[in-house]
DSSP file (Angstrom, degrees, kcal/mol; ACC not computed):
  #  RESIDUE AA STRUCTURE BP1 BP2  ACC     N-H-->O    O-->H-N    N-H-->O    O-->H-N    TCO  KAPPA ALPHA  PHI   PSI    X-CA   Y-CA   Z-CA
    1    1 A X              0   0    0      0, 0.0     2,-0.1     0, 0.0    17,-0.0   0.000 360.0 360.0 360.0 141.3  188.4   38.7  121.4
    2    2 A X        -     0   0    0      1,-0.1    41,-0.0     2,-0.1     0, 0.0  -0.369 360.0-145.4 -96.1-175.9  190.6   40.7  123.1
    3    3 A X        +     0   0    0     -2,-0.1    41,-1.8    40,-0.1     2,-0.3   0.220  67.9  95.6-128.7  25.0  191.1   41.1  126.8
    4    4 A X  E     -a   44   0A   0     39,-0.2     2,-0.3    41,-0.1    41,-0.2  -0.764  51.3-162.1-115.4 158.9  192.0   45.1  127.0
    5    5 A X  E     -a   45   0A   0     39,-1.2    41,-0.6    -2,-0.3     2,-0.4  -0.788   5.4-155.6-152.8  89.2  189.8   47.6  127.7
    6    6 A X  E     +a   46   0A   0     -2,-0.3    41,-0.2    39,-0.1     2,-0.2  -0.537  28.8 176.1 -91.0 146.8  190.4   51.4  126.9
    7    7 A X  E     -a   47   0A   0     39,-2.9    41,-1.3    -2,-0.4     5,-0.1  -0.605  37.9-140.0-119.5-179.7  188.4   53.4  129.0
    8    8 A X  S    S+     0   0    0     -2,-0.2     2,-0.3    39,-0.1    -1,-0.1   0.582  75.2  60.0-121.6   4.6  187.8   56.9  129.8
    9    9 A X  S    S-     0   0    0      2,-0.1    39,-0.1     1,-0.1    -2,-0.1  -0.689  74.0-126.0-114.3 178.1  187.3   57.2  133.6
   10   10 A X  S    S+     0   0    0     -2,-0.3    20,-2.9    37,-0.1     2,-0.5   0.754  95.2  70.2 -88.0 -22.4  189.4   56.4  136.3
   11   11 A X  E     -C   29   0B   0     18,-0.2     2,-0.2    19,-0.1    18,-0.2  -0.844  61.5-178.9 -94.9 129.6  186.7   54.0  137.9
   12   12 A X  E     -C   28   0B   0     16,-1.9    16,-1.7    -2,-0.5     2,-0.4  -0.802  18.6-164.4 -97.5 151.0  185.3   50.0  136.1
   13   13 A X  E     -C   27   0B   0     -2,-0.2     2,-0.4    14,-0.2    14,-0.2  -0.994  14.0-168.6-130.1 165.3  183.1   48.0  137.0
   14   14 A X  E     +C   26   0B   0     12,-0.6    12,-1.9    -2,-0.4    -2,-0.0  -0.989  21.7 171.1-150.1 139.2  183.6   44.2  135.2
   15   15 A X        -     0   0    0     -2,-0.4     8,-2.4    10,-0.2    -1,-0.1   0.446  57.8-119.8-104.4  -9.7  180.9   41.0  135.2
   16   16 A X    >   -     0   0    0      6,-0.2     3,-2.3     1,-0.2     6,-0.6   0.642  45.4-176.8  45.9  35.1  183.2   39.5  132.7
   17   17 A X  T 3   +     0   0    0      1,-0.3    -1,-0.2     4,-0.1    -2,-0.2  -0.278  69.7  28.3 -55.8 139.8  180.0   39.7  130.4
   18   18 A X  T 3  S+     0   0    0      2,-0.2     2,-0.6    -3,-0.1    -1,-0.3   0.212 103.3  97.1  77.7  -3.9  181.6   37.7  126.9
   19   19 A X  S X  S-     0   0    0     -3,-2.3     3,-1.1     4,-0.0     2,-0.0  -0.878 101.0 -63.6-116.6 121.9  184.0   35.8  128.6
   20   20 A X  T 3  S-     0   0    0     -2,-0.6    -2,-0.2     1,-0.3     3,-0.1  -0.453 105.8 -38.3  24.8-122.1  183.5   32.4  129.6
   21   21 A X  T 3  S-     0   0    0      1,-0.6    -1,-0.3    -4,-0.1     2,-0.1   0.148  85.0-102.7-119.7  42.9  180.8   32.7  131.8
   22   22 A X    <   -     0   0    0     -3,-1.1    -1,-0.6    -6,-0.6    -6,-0.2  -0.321  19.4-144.8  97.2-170.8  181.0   35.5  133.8
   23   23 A X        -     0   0    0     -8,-2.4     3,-0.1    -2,-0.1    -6,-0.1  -0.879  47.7 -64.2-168.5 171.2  182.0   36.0  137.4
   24   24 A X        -     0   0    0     -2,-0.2    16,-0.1     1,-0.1   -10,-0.0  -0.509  63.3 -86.0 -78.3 157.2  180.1   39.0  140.0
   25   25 A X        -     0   0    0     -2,-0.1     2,-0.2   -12,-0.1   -10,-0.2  -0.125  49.3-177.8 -45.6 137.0  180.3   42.5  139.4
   26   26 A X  E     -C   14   0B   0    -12,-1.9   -12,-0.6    -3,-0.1     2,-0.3  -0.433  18.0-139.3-126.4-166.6  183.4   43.9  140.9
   27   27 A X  E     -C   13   0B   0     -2,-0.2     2,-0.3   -14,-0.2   -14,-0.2  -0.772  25.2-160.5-102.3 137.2  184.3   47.9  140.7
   28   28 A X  E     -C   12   0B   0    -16,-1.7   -16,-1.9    -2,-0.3     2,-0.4  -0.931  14.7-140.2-125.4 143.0  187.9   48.7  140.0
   29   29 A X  E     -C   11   0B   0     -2,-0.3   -18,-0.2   -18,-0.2     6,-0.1  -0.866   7.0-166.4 -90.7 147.0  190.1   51.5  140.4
   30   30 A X     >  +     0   0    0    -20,-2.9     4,-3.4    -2,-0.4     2,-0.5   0.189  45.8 132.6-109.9  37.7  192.7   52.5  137.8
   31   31 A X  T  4  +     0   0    0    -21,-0.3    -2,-0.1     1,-0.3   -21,-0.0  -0.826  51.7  19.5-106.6 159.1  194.5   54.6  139.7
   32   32 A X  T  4 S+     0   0    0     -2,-0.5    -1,-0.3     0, 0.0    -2,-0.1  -0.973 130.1  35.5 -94.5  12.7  197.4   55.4  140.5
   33   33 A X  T  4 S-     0   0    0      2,-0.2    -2,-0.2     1,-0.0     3,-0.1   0.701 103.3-120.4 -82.8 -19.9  199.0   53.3  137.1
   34   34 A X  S  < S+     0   0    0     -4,-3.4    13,-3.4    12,-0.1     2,-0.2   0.582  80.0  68.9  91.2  24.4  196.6   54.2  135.5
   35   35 A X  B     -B   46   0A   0     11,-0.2    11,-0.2    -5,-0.2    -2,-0.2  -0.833  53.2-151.3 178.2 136.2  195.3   50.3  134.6
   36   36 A X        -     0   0    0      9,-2.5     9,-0.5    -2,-0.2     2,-0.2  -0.334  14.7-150.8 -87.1 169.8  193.8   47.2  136.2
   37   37 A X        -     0   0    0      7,-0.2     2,-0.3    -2,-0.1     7,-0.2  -0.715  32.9-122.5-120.6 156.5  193.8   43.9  135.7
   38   38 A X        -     0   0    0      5,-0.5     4,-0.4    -2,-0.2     3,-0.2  -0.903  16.3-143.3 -97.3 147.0  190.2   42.1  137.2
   39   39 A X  S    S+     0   0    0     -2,-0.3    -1,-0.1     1,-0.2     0, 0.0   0.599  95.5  52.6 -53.1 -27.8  191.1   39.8  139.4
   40   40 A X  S    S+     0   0    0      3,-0.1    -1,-0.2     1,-0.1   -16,-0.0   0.715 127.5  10.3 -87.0 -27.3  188.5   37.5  138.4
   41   41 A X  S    S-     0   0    0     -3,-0.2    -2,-0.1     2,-0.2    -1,-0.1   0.170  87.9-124.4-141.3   6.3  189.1   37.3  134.4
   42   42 A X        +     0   0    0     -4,-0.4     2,-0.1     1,-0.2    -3,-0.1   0.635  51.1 160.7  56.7  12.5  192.2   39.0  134.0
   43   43 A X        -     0   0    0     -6,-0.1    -5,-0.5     1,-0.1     2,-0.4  -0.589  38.3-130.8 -78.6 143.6  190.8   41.6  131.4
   44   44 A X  E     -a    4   0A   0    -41,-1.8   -39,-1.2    -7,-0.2     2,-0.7  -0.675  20.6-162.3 -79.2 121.1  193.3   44.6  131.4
   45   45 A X  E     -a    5   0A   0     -9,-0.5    -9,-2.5    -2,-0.4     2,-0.2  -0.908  11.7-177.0 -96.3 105.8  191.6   47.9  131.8
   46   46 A X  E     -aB   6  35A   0     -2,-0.7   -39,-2.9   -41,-0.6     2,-1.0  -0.797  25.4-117.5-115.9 164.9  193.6   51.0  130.8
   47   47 A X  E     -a    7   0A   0    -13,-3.4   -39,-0.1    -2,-0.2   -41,-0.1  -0.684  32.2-115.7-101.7 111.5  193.0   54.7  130.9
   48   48 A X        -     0   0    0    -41,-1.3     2,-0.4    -2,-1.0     3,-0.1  -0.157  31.9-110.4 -49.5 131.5  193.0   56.7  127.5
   49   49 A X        -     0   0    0      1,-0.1    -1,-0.1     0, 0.0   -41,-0.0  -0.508  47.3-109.3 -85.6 103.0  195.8   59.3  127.2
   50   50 A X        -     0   0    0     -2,-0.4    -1,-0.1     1,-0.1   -42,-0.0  -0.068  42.5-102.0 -60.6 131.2  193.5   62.2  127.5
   51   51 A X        -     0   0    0      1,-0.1     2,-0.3    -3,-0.1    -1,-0.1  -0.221  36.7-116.7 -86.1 162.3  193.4   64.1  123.3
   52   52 A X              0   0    0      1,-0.1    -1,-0.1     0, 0.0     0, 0.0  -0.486 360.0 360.0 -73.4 140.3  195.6   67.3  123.0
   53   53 A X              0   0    0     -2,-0.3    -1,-0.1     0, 0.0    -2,-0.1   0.413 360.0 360.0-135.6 360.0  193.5   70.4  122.2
């Protein structure tokens, strides 16, 4: 299982639901780098490069 997480908003929230055995809900911002890490499980959360139209 991997430990990245592409997303499409600038706000997360992470329980670490599927990894070990959780931890509480946190909310994350990804701004301004545009990716977290949770403090709590270390999964990376990054922001999806928004598609060309």
């Amino acid at each position: 299982m991997t430990n990245i997480l592409y997303v499409e908003q600038n706000q997360v929230s992470c329980e670490g639901t599927g990894i070990s055995d959780g931890h509480p809900r946190i909310f994350l911002k990804l701004e301004p780098s545009n990716q977290v890490v949770c403090p709590y499980c270390s999964r990376q959360f990054i922001l999806k490069a928004p598609a060309d139209i």
